[in-house]
N, C-alpha and C positions, 0 to 999 in steps of 0.2 A: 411609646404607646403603640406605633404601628405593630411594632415587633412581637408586643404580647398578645393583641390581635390575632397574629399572625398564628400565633405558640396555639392558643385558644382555640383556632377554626383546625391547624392540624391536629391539633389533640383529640379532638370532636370526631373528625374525619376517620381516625387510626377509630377511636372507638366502633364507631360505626361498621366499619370494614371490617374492623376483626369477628363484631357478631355475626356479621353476614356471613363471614366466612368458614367461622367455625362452628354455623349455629345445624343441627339437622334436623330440624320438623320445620313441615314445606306448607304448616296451614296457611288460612285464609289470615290471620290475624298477625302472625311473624310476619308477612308479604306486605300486610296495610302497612307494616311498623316500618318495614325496609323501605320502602318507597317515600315513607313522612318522614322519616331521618335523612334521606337523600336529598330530596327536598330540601331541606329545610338547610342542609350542606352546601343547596349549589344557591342558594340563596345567600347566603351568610358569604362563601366567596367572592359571588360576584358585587355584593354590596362590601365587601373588602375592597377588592378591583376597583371600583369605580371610586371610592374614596381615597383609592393611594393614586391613580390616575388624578385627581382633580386637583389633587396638593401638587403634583410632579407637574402639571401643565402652568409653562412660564418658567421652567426653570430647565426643562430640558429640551432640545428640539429635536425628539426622535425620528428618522427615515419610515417612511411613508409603506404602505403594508397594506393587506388583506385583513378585515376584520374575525377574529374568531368566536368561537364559544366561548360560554363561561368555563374556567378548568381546566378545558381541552384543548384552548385555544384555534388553531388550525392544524390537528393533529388528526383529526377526521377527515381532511381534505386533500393533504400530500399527497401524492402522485410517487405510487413506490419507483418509479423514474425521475430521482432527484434532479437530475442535473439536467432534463429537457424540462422540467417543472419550474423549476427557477429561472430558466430562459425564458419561461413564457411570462413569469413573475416578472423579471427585467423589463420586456415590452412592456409591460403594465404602467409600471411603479418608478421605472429607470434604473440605472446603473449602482444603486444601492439602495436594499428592502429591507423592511422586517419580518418576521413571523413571530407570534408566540406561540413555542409550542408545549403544552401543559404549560409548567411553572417558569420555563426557559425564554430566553430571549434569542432569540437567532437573527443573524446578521447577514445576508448573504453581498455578496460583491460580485457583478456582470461586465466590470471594464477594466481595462489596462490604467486609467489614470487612479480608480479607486482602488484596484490592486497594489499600484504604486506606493499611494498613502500609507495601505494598512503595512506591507511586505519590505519597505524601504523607510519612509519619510519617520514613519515612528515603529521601527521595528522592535526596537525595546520595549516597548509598552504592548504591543503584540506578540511577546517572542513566547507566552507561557498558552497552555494548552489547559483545554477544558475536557477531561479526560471519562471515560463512559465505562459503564460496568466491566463488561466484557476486555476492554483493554488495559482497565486495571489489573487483571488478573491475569494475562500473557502479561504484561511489561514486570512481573513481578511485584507488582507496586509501585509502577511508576521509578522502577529502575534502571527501565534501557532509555538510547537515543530521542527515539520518538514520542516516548509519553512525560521522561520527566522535565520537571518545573524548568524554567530558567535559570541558571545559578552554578554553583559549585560544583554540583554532581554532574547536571547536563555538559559543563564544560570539561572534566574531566572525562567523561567518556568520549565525549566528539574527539579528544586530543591522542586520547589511546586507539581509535577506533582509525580517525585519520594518521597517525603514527606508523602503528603496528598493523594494520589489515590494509589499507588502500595505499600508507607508505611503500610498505612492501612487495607491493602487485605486480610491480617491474623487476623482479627479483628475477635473478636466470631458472631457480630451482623449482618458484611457483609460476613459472611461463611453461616450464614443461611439465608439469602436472596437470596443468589446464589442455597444454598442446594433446596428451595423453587419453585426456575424456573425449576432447574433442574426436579425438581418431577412433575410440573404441565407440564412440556414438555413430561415427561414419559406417562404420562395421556393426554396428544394429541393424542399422536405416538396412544397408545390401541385405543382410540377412534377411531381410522381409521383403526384398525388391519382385512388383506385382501384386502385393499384398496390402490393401487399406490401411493406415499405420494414422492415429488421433495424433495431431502435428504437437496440439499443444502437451500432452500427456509426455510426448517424447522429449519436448525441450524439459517440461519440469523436470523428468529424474536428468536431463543433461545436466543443468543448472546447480539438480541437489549433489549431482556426484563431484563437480567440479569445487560448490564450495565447500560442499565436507571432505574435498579432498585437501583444501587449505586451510580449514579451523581444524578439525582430526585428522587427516588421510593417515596418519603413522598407527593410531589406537585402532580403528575397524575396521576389518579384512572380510573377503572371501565372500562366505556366504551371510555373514551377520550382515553387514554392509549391507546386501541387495535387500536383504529382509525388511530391514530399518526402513532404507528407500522406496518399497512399495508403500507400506506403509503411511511413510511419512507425508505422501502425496495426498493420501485419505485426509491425514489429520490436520495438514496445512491450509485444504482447502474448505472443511469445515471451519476454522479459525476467521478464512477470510470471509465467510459467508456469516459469521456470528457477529462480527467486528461491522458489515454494512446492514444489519436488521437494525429498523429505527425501536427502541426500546422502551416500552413507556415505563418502565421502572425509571430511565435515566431522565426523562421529563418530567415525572410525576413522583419523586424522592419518596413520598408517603408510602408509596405502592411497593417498594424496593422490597420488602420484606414479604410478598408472597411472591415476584417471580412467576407473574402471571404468563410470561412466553417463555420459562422455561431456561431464559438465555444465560442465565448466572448458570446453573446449573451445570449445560452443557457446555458452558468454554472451560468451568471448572475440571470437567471430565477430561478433555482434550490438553488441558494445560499441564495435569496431572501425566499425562502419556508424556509431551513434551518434557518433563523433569525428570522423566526415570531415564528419559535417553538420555539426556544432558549429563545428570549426577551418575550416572552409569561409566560414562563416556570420561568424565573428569577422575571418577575414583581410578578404573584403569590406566590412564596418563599416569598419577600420582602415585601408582603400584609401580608400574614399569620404572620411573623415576627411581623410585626408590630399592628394586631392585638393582639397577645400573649401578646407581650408588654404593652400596651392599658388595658390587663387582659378580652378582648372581649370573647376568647378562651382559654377553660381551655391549662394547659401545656402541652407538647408533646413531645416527641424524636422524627427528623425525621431521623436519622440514615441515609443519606446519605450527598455526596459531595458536595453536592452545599450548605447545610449549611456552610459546613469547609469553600466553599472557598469563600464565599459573607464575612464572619466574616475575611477573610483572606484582602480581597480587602478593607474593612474599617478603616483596619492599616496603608495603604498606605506607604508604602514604599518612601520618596521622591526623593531616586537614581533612581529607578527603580519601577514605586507603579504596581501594579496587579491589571490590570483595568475590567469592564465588557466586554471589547473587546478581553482580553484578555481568560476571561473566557470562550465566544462564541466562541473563536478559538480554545480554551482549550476542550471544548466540539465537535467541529468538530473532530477532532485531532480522538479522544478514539470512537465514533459512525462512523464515513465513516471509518476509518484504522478497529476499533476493530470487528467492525460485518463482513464485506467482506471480508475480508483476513482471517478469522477465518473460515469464511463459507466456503470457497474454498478448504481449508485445511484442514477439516475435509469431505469432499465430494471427495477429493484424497484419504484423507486415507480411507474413506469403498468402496473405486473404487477400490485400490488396494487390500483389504481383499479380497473384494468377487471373484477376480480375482485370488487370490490364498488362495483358501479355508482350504490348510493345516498352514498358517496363520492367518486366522479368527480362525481355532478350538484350535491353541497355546494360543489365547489374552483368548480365553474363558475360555479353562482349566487354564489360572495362575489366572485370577479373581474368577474362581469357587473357586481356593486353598487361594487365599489370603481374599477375599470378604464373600464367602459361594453363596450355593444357593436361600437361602431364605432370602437373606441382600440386601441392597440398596449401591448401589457405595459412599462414603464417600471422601470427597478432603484427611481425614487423611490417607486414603488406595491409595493414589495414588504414594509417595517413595515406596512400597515395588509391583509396577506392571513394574517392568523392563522388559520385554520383549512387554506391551503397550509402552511405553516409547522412546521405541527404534523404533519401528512401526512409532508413530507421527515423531522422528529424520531422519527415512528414507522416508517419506512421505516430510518432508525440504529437503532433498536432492535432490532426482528425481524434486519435484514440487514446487520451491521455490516461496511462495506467491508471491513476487514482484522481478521478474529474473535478472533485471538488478541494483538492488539496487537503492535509489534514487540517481540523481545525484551530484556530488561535485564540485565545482567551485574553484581552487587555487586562495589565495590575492597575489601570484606574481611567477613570473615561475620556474620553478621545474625541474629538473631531474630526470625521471623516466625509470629504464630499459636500460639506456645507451642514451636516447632521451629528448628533451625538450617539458615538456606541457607549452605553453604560460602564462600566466596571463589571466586567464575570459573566457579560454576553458571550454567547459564543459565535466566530465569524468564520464565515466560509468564502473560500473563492471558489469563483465557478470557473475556472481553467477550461474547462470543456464550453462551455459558452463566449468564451473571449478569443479561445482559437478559431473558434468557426464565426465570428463577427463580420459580415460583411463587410461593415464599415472599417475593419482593420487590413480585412484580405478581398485577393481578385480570387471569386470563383470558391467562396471557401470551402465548399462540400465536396470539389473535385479533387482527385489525389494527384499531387503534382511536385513530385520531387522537386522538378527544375526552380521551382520558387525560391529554394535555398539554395542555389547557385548564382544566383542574379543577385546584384544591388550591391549595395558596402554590408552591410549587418554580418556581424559574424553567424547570428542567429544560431548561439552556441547555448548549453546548458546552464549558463553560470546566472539565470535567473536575472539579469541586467537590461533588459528588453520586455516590458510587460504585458508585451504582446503575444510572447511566448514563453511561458511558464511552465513546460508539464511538469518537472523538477520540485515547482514552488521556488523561494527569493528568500533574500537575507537569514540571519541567522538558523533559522529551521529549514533552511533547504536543505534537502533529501542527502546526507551523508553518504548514500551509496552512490553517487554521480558515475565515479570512479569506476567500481566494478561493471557498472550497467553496461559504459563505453568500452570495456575492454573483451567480453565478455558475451553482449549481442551478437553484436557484428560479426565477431568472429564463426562462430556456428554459425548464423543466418549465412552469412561466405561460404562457408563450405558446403552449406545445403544447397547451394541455388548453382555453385559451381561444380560438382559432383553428381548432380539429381536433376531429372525434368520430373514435373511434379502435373498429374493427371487425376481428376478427380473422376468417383465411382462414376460407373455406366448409369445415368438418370438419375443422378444426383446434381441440385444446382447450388451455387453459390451465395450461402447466405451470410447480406453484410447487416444483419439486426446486432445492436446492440443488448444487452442485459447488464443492469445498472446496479453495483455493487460499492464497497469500497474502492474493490479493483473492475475496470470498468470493462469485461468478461464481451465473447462473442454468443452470440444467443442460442447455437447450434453448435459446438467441435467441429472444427476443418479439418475433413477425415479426405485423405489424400492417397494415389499409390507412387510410389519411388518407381522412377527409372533411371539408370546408372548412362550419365551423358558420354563417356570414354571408353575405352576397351580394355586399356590397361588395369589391369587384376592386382596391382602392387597399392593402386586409391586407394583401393579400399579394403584389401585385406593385407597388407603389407604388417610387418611387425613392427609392434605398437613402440621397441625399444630401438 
């Protein structure tokens, strides 16, 4: 009964919209009619509303919430600052809330014990994802890591991804092709030394050369290469900027079909760029291939991924086979998560050195002790830099790449906290509001490396301490763990051991956040390099 209800008031709704929308005479008499059919819409909803409210009270005990409109629910009220908006929701409401927003149910989570719950105690029942316009359409359909379902496909790629890309990280071949970027990055930075240089600009193309030096470095050379890479920094950061806009097509379903902001639209554009480089990228691997084979071309290592996993896809699996779409999501996946999120988080941490200078000169002195002054930063020197280590861990804390973790979708309702999450809510954690929890931490707005040196806690990434989550917990925890750790550190090292870093003449240091998927500095930390040594072999030495 409900459900036809339901059918009837949308059907009503789509009519209406559609004349409005495609109707063009602006008289006085079309305007009475739009307005009395609206009317008469939000009427019909909210006396829907109240009467599937009034049958569900006594049988559910939903978490306690902000009251909204009819429709809209509290989508007129958000604070495009999610994640200080839900903090202040927590004070309200306590450590789990509701919102409705449009037709949606949202869930947010503000503590380590109902983190627990949802990320651990019933992580099965949490593990599937309630996935939004824009991300269906980069995931290919819900073909990479992060967006698909729980189940068969998703465990197949965590296995190939953990396998063959984060297996192999340790590899001697891919340690020097990272060691490689790293140096020819070193040798940018000089080349510009005295010159303003956007920190975070420069770590993304580090990030994007390092890891398309290990999914293709053998197929794109020279000058294509660099072209790609300007590029791609444009189109990755629109992606991430289209991915955190709250969407009301994705709250209000009805709506979906005009794309009233546009956003279908433009991820479709950018995702379209995204596939011509990928299927690009794949057909020439599969050419070269097949030339070698032919014996056109003498023989070659190309030492990176996309051989493993094209040789991977010809085995076909017939449960589950590892298809080329697979691959192109596979490669979304590791370039839009690996380079932004990485870039961000190393442009927090030398926001926060330079901001506390008796911390920039700590990282310096244990590299000068463990590295020497006349060495080059080595991944094998990066276990014995714990007090960098701990720097990057508190740089997760205050400025958690993605603050709200991605979201979770329960297969069937839950108890969480003493409250019921429904079936096909969608839940959020607020990571960014649990690391900075007073009640958790001493001091927690201050940046304080040393915090992770003290105490028994490993206070490691593995998401097992729910009081430190940037990563996220159990099965959806961030499959890049791996690269992140091998990876930051490493160039964050060499920048800080190589480079005193001096900001423009009357420029001051701004620590505002801007609140995104990825949770962005408000301003670019535009910085100028100065070379800390004399010796001329640092940093322009050859790179073989």
């Amino acid at each position: 009964m409900e459900s036809n209800v339901l059918m009837r008031v949308k059907r009503t709704m789509l009519e209406a919209f559609s004349w409005w929308w495609w109707g063009t005479s602006n008289n006085e008499d079309n305007l009475a009619r739009m307005i009395l059919i609206l009317s008469v819409i939000t009427i019909a909803i909210s006396w829907y509303i109240w009467t599937l409210n009034i049958s569900m009270k006594g049988k559910l005990r939903l978490p306690p919430g902000p009251r909204g409109l009819p429709l809209l629910g509290s989508l007129p009220f958000a604070d495009p600052e999610l994640h200080s908006y839900f903090q202040r929701l927590t004070s309200t409401y306590g450590p789990i809330f509701k919102l409705k927003m449009g037709a949606k149910l949202m869930v947010v989570l503000g503590s380590p014990e109902t983190a627990k719950e949802v990320l651990k105690d019933n992580d099965s029942i949490f593990a599937y994802r309630a996935p939004i316009i824009s991300s269906l359409i980069i995931s290919y359909g819900q073909s990479n890591i992060v967006s698909s379902p729980y189940g068969p496909q998703w465990r197949m790629l965590r296995t190939v991804f953990a396998q063959e890309v984060v297996g192999k990280m340790k590899l001697g071949v891919i340690c020097d092709l990272r060691r490689q970027d790293v140096r020819q990055t070193v040798m940018d930075v000089y080349s510009k030394v005295g010159t303003p240089i956007n920190i975070r600009e420069q770590m993304f193309l580090t990030m994007l050369n390092m890891l398309t030096s290990m999914l293709w470095g053998g197929t794109l050379k020279g000058e294509e290469r660099k072209n790609i890479g300007r590029e791609f920094k444009q189109v990755v950061e629109e992606i991430i900027k289209l991915l955190g806009i709250l969407n009301i097509s994705d709250f209000l379903p009805i709506l979906a079909r005009f794309d009233i902001q546009g956003i279908e639209h433009q991820t479709k554009r950018v995702a379209l760029w995204l596939d011509r480089i990928f299927e690009s990228t794949i057909n020439k691997r599969i050419e070269l291939d097949r030339g070698v084979g032919d014996g056109e071309h003498d023989q070659q290592e190309t030492h990176d991924f996309l051989e493993v996993l094209l040789h991977l896809k010809d085995r076909e699996d017939p449960k589950t086979p590892f298809t080329i779409t697979h691959l192109k999501a596979l490669f979304s996946d590791i370039v839009v998560a690996g380079t932004d999120t990485t870039s961000t988080t190393f442009e927090w941490a030398m926001t926060e050195m330079m901001n506390n200078p008796k911390i920039m000169k700590k990282v310096q002195d244990e590299l000068e002790k463990v590295v020497g002054r006349n060495n080059f930063v080595e991944e094998a020197d990066l276990p014995q830099l714990h007090y960098l280590n701990a720097v990057v861990k508190e740089t997760l804390r205050l400025h958690p790449a993605v603050p709200l973790l991605i979201p979770r979708c329960p297969s069937e309702s839950c108890i969480v906290g003493g409250y019921t999450i429904p079936k096909g809510a969608q839940v959020l954690v607020n990571a960014w509001a649990i690391q900075r929890d007073p009640e958790v931490w001493e001091n927690p707005l201050k940046f304080e490396p040393e915090r992770f040196l003290r105490g028994t806690s490993k206070w490691d990434f593995k998401g097992n301490d729910f009081r430190y989550i940037p990563f996220g917990s159990g099965r959806r925890i961030c499959a890049g763990i791996g690269v992140v750790e091998r990876m930051l550190p490493h160039v964050l090292a060499s920048f800080v051991h190589l480079f005193e870093w001096h900001l423009p003449e009357g420029v001051d240091l701004d620590l505002l956040e801007k609140f995104g998927i990825v949770l962005k500095k408000n301003t670019p930390l535009i910085v100028i390099p100065v070379p800390r040594f004399s010796e001329r072999k640092l940093y322009c030495d050859d790179l073989h």
